[in-house]
N, C-alpha and C positions, 0 to 999 in steps of 0.2 A: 705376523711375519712367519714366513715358513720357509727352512734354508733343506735341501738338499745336496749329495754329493753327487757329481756329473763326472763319470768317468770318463778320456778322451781318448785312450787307448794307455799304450807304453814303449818305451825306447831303449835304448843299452848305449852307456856311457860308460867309462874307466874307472874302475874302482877307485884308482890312487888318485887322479885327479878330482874324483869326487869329496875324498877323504884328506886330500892334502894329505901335511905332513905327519900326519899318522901311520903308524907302519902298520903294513898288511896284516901283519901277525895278529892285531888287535879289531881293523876293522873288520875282514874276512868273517867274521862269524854274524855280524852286523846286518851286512846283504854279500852273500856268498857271491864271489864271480864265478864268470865260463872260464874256461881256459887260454882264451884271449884275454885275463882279464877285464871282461865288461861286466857290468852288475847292470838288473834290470830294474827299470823307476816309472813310476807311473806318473802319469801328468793327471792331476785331479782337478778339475773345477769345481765351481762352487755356484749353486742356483740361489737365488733368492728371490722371493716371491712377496712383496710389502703392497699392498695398496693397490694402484693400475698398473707397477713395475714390476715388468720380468727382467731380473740380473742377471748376467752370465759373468763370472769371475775367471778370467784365463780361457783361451781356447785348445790348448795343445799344440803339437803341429800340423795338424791338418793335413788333406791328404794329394794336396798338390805338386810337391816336391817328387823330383825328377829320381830314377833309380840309381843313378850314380850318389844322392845325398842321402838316399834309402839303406845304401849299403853301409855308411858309414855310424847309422845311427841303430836302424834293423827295427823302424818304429813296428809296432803291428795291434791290430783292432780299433784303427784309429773311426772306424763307424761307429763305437761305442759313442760316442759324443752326441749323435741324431740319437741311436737307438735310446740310452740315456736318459734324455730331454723328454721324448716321447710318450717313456714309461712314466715321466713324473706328469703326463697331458700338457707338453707345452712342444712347438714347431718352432722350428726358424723363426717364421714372419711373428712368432707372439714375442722374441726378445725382444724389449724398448731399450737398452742397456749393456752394450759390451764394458766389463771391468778390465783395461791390461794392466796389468803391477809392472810391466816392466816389456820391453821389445824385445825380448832374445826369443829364437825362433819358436823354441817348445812351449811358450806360451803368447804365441801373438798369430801361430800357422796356420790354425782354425779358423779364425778371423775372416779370412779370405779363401775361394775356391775356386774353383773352375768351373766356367760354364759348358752348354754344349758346342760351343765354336772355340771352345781354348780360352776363355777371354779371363782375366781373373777379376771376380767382382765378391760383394760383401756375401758372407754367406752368413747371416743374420739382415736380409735388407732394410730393415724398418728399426732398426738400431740404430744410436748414437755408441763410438767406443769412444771412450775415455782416456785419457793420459795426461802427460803433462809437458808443458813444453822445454824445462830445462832439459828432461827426459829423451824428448823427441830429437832436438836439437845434435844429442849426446850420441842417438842411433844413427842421426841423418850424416855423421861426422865422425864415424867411428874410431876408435883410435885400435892398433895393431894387435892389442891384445885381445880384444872384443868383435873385432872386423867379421869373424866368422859366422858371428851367434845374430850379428844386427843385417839380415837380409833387404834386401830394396823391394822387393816380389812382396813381401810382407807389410812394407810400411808404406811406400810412396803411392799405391791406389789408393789406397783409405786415405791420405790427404788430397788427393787428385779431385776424390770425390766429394768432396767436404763432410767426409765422415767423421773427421776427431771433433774432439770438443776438449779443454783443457781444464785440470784442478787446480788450483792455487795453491804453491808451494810452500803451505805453511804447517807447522805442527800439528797432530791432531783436528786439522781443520775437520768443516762435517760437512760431510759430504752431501747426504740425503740423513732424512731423518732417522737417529739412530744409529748411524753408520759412519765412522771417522776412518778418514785417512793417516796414516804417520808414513813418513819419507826417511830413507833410509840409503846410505850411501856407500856400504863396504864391499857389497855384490856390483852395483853398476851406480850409475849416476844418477840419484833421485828413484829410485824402485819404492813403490807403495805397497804397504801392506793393510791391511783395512780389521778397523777393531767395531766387530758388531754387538751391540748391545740387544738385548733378549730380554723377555721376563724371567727368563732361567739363566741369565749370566750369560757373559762375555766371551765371543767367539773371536778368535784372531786368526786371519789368512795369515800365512805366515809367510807366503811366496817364497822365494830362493834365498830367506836369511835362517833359516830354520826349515831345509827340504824334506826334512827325514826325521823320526824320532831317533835315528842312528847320530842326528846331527845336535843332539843337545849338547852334548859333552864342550867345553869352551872350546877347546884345541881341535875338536872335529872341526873344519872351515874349510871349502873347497878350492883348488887350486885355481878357477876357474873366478874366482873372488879377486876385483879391481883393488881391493885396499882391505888383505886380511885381520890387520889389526881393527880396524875400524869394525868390521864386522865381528871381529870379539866382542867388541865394546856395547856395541848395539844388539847383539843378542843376551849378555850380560844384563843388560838393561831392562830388555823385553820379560828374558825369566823372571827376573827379579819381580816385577812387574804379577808375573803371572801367579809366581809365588805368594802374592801379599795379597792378592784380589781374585785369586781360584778362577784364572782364565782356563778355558780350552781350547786349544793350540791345534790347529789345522794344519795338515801335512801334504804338500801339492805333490810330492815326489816321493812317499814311501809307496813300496807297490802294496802294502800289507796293514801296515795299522794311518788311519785317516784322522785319528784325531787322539790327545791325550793330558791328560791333569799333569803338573809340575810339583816336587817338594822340593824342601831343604834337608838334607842329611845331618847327621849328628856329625859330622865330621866341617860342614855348613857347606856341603855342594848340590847344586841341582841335579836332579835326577827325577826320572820319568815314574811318575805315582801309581797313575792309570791308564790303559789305553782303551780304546773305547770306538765304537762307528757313530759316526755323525747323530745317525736318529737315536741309537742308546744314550749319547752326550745329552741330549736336551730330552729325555722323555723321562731320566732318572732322576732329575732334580725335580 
């Protein structure tokens, strides 16, 4: 198995909504905002390379969205994703494998692009993407708080075309070899995060329940979160978790550290051990 990180470019979202109700005073040194208050995030995927499959974990937003949605978010380098891919020897057409954790735009936008007549088609053609249908269901029927983030441009070709294929919504189910699912319900409705197993220990996507090494802290939880307490509880879970079996914790959204070990403090709080880039994670065990 051979995992790499795919960078998809990066975006600017609001610091306070990112940080919920945390005051600025404390998160501001975390990811410094502009003076619009926006803080800059990166959208990371993740390659995985097992056997005849090539994985793509998240796509970013990709680069079809119109300038009016450009200026609200101010995505930029979103070519990093082809170039990327490339430098690890792999094209479009070699992905067998789209992963989406979840439909909210900045990781489902890539997915799809533009041809040279306008038309929007898969821009991985010889993929299958993945999801899940209570999931789907939840984007297809958005509710008022999430209306924004669940685009139709994003999801209803890929079902048009009979490009989903569905996971079973069950705990820790497995996916492909080696590779388990866990559903997670504090951010959106069934969002997956995927726990890889390695000969060097245990990699977790962490997708939007843990964006940021900024976002360990319990009370860090983004305003942008369907059910914040829940999401306490479930990243509660996950530390603990990663605490007792020395996971490494993948970060889709910090623009700066990609991956990090977890401890328990003498005081008994989590807190970030090590941080570390993806290939340093598994080439030091």
């Amino acid at each position: 198995m051979k995992l790499s990180t795919i960078n998809t470019g990066y975006f600017k979202l609001d610091g306070g909504a990112m940080f919920g109700v945390v005051p600025k005073r404390l998160w501001q040194n975390v990811n410094p905002p502009d003076e619009q208050n926006m803080c800059t995030w990166a959208m990371r995927a993740l390659l995985i390379e097992v056997g005849q499959k090539k994985i793509l974990v998240d796509t970013g937003i990709g680069m079809k969205q119109n300038a009016k949605f450009r200026s609200h978010f101010e995505p930029s380098q979103q070519e990093l994703l082809e170039t990327n891919l490339v430098e690890n020897g792999v094209h479009f057409e070699e992905i067998t494998d789209v992963f989406l954790t979840h439909l909210h735009f900045d990781h489902v936008g890539g997915a799809l692009s533009l041809d040279k007549n306008e038309k929007i088609v898969p821009t991985f053609p010889n993929a299958t993407y993945w999801t899940n249908e209570r999931h789907l269901y939840w984007a297809l029927n958005p509710n008022p708080r999430e209306k924004a983030s669940f685009l139709k441009e994003n999801i209803v070709p890929l079902q048009k075309q009979n490009k989903l294929k569905f996971i079973d919504v069950t705990d820790n189910v497995l996916w492909q070899e080696h590779i388990a699912v866990e559903f997670v319900y504090g951010h959106t409705e069934a969002m997956m995060l995927l726990k890889i197993l390695t000969p060097n220990g245990t990699l977790v996507y962490c997708a939007d329940l843990i964006p940021s090494a900024g976002h360990i802290g319990l009370p860090y939880v983004m305003s942008y979160d369907l059910r914040p307490l829940e999401t306490m509880e479930e990243k509660s879970k996950l530390l603990e978790e990663a605490v007792q079996n020395n996971y490494t914790l993948f970060f889709e959204h910090d623009k700066s550290i990609e991956c990090a070990t977890v401890i328990k403090n003498e005081k008994g709080r989590i807190q970030i051990d090590k941080t570390m880039s993806l290939e340093d994670a598994f080439q030091s065990r």
